[in-house]
C-alpha positions in Angstrom: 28.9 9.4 -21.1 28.8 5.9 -21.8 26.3 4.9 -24.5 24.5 1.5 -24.8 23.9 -0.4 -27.6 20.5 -1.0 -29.4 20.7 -4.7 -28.6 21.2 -4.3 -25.4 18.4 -2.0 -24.5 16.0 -4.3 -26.5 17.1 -7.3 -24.1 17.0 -5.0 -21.4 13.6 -4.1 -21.9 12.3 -8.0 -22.4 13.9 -8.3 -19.5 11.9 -5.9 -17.6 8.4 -6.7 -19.4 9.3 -10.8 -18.6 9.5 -9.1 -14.7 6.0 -7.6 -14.8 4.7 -10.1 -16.6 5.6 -13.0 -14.6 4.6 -11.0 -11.2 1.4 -10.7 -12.4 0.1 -13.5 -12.5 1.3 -14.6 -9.0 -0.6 -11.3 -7.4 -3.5 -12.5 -9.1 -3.4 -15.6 -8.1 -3.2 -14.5 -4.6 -6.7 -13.4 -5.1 -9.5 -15.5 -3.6 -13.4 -15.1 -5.3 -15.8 -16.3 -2.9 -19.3 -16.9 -4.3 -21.9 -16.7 -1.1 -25.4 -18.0 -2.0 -28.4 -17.3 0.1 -32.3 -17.6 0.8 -32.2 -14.1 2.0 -34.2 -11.5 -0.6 -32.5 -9.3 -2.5 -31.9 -5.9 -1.2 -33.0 -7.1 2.3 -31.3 -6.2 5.3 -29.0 -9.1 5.4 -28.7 -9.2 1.8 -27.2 -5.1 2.6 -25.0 -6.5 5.4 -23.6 -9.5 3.6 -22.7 -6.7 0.8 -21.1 -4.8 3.8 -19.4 -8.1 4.9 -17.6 -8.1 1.4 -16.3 -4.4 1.5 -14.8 -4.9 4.5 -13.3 -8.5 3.7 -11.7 -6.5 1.0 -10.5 -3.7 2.5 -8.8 -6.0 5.4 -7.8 -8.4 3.4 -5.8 -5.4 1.0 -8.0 -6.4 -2.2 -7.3 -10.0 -1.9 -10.6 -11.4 -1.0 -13.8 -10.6 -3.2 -17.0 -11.5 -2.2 -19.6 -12.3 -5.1 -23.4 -12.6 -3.5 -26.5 -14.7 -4.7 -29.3 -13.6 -2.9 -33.0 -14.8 -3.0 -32.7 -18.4 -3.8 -31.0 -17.5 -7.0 -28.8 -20.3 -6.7 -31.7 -23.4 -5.2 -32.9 -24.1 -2.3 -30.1 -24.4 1.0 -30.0 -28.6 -0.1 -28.9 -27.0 -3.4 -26.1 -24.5 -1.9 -24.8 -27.2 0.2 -24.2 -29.2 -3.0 -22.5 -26.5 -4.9 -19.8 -25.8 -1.9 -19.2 -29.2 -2.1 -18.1 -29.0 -5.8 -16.5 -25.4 -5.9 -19.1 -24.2 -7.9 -19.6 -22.1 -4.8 -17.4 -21.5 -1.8 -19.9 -19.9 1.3 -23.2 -19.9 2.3 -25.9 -17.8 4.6 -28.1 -20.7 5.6 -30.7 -21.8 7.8 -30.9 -24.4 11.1 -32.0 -26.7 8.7 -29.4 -26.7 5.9 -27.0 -26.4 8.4 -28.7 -29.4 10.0 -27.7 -31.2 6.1 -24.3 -31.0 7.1 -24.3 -32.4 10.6 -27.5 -33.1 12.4 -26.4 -31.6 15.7 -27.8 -28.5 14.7 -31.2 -29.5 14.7 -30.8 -29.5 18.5 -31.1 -25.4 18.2 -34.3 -25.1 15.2 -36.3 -28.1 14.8 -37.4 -29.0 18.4 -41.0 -27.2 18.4 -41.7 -25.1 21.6 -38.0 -26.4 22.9 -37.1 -22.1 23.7 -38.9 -19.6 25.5 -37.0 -16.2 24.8 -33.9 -15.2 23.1 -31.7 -15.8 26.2 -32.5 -19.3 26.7 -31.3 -19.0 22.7 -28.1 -17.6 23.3 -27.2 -19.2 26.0 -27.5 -22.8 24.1 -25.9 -21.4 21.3 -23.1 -19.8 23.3 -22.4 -23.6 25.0 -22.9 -25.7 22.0 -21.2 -23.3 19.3 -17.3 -24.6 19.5 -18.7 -28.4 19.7 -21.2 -27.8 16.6 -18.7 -25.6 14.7 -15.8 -28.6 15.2 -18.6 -31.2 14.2 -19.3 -28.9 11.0 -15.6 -28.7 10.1 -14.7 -32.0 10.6 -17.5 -32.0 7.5 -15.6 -29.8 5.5 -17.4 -26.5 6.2 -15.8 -23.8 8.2 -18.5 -21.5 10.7 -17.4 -17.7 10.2 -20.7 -16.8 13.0 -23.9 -18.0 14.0 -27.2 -15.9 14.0 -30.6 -16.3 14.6 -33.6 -13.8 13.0 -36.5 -14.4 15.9 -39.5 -17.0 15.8 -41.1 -19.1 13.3 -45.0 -18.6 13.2 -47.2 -21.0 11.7 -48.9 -19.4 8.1 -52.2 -21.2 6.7 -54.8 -20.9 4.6 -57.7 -21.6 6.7 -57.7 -20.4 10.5 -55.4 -22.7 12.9 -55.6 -23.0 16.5 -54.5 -25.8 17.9 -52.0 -29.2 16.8 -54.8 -31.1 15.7 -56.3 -28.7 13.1 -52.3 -28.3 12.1 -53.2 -32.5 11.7 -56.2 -31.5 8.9 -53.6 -29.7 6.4 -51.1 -30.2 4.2 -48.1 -29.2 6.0 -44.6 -28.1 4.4 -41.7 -29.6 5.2 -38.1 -29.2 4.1 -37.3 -31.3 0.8 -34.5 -33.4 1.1 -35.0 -33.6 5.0 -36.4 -37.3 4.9 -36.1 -37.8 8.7 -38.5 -34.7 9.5 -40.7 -36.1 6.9 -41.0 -39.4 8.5 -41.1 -37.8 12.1 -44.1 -35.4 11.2 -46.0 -38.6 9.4 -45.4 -40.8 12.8 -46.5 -37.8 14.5 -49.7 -37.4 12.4 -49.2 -34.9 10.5 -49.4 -35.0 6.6 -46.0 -33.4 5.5 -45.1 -32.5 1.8 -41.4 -31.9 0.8 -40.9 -29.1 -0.8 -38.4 -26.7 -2.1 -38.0 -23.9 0.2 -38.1 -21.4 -3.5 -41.3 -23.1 -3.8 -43.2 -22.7 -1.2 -45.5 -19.9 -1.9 -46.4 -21.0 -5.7 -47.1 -24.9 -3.6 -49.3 -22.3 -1.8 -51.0 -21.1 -4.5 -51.5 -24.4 -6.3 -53.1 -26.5 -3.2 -50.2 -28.5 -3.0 -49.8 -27.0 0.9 -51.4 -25.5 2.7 -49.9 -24.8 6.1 -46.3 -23.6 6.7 -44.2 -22.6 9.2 -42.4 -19.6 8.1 -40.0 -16.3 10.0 -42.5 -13.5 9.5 -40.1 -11.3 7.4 -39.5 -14.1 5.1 -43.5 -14.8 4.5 -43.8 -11.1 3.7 -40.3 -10.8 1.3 -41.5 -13.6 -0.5 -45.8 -12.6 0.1 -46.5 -15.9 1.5 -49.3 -13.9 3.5 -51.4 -13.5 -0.1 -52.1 -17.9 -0.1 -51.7 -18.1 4.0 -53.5 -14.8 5.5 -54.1 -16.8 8.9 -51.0 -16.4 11.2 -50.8 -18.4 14.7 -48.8 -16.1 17.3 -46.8 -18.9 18.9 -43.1 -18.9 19.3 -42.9 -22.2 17.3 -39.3 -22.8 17.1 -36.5 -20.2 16.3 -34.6 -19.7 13.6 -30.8 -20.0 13.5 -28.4 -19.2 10.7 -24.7 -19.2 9.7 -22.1 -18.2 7.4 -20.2 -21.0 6.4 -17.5 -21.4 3.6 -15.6 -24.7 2.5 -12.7 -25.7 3.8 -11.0 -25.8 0.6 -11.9 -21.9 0.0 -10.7 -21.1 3.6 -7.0 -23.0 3.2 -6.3 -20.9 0.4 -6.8 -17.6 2.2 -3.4 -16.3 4.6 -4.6 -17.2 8.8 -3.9 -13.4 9.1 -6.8 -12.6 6.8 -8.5 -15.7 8.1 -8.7 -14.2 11.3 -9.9 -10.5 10.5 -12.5 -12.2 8.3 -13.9 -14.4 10.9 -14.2 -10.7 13.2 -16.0 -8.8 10.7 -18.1 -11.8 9.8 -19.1 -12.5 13.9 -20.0 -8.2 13.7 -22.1 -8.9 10.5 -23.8 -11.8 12.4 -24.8 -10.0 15.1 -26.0 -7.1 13.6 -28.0 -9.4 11.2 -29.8 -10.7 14.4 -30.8 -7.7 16.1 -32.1 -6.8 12.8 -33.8 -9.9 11.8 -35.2 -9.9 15.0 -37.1 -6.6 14.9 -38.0 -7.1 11.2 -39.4 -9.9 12.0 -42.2 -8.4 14.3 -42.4 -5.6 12.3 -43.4 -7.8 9.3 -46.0 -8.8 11.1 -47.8 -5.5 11.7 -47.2 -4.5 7.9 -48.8 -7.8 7.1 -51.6 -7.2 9.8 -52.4 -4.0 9.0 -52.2 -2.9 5.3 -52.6 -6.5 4.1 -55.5 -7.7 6.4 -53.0 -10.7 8.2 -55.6 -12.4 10.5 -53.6 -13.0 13.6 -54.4 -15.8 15.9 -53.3 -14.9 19.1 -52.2 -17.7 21.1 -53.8 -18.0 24.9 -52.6 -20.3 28.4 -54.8 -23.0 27.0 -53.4 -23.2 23.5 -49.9 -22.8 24.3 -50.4 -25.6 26.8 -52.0 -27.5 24.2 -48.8 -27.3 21.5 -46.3 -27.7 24.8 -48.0 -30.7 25.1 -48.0 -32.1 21.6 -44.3 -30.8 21.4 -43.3 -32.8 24.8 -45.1 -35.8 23.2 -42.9 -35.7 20.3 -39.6 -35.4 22.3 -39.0 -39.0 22.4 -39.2 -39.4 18.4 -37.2 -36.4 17.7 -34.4 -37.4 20.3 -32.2 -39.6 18.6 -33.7 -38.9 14.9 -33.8 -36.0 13.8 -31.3 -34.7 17.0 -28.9 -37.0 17.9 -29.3 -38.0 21.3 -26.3 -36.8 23.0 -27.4 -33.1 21.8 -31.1 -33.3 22.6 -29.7 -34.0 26.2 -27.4 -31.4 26.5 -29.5 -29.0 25.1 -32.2 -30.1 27.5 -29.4 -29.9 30.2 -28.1 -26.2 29.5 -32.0 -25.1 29.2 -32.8 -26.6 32.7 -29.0 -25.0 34.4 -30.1 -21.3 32.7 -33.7 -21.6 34.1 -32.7 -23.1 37.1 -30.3 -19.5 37.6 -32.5 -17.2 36.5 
């Protein structure tokens, strides 16, 4: 038997330890934390899926990619998670049509055209068309689209009963804060807008500060926007689209292979978000109706004539504003070729 000196065995085992040592840190670096921000309360239904989103990132991705999630506005208002992305401070986002519309304004062709869709399938059928264009347009920003959603219709909260466009005229309306060109389009339009932090709408509520706002029904009852606002108009106002988005810079350093099983799982989380948002969203409203005394305004022929009018009025200032022209048109074309086969 031959026997090995002590020295040797020492080096041996330096040797070994240098091995482990030095593979370490090259597995671990391997390893990508993505922080994900959101408006979304905490322990909501997209809050769970987005938490269900990050098991299954990690389990396809073999423990390589960990998802870290901010939920409720912890992190600012949408204006404030676009920032971070930028800077690394963050790397993904779940965020509305309108912070989506921060990074390229095409996508205010899908949310902030008032009375602009009739139904879901008009919805889908826009987004469907438009989605590779907007996504390109979004990366070419430095964001990467993972899936688009939507969570059903924006209704129009206030404190005092509202009917019709010109009482929405009397009020103090929120608007998005950063979002100068809606501002200035709601002003030419005759309305009296106030910016205002999307975190901060129902203390601006509370204070005077507003006192009309277009809300999602499950968000105005998360966040009990209903206590200041217990008047709801029943009009499908606009609807409201979301994605998850992550910076480019994040996405490079994850192998295409994961890339591409990520991008699956988040498109299922998407769509399972809508369906749900959807039916939360009209089941907000009954909660709100019925064990908080929400005073529903139920819209008739007359009145949704009356806001189809004021909308159509406002077409020309939005085209080319706040949507650039080329989308309003083709969003205005895809509606007219799906009604026109229906």
């Amino acid at each position: 038997m031959m026997l090995v000196s002590k020295p040797i065995r020492i080096l041996a085992l330096f040797a070994v330890m240098a091995a482990v040592f030095s593979a370490a840190p090259d597995a671990e670096a391997r390893k990508q934390r993505l922080r994900l921000t959101t408006l979304a309360p905490k322990d909501s239904s997209f809050d769970k899926s987005l938490r269900r989103m990050g098991q299954e990132w990690k389990k396809e991705t073999r423990g390589e990619v960990d998802l870290i999630i901010f939920a409720g506005g912890v992190q600012g208002g949408e204006t404030a998670m676009i920032d971070r992305m930028r800077v690394n401070q963050t790397q993904a986002a779940l965020i509305s049509g309108v912070g989506l519309a921060e990074i390229d304004p095409a996508v205010a062709g899908l949310q902030q055209v008032p009375l602009m869709f009739h139904s879901y399938e008009e919805l889908e059928y826009v987004m469907d068309k438009l989605g590779p264009m907007l996504e390109k347009r979004i990366r070419d920003k430095g964001f990467v689209v993972l899936g688009w959603m939507d969570s059903g219709w924006v209704r129009i909260f206030s404190k005092n009963k509202l009917v019709t466009p010109e009482d929405m005229k009397k009020g103090k309306l929120y608007t998005w804060a950063g979002d100068t060109k809606q501002t200035d389009l709601l002003k030419n339009m005759g309305f009296r807008p106030v910016p205002i932090d999307a975190t901060e709408v129902t203390s601006s509520l509370q204070t005077g500060l507003i006192d009309i706002v277009p809300l999602p029904p499950f968000f105005a009852l998360a966040t009990q926007t209903y206590k200041p606002a217990p008047n709801m108009l029943n009009i499908k106002y606009t609807p409201i689209i979301g994605a998850i988005v992550v910076s480019e810079q994040a996405w490079s350093r994850i192998d295409p292979e994961d890339q591409e099983a990520m991008k699956r799982v988040a498109e299922d989380v998407c769509r399972e978000m809508t369906l749900a948002g959807r039916e939360e969203n009209e089941q907000a409203v009954k909660v709100m109706q019925e064990k908080w005394g929400l005073k529903v305004v139920e819209s008739s022929e007359k009145v949704e004539e009356a806001w189809e009018t004021a909308s159509e009025e406002a077409y020309s200032l939005i085209r080319d504003n706040t949507v650039p022209a080329e989308i309003f048109d083709e969003v205005v074309r895809l509606l007219e070729e799906h009604r026109g086969g229906e």
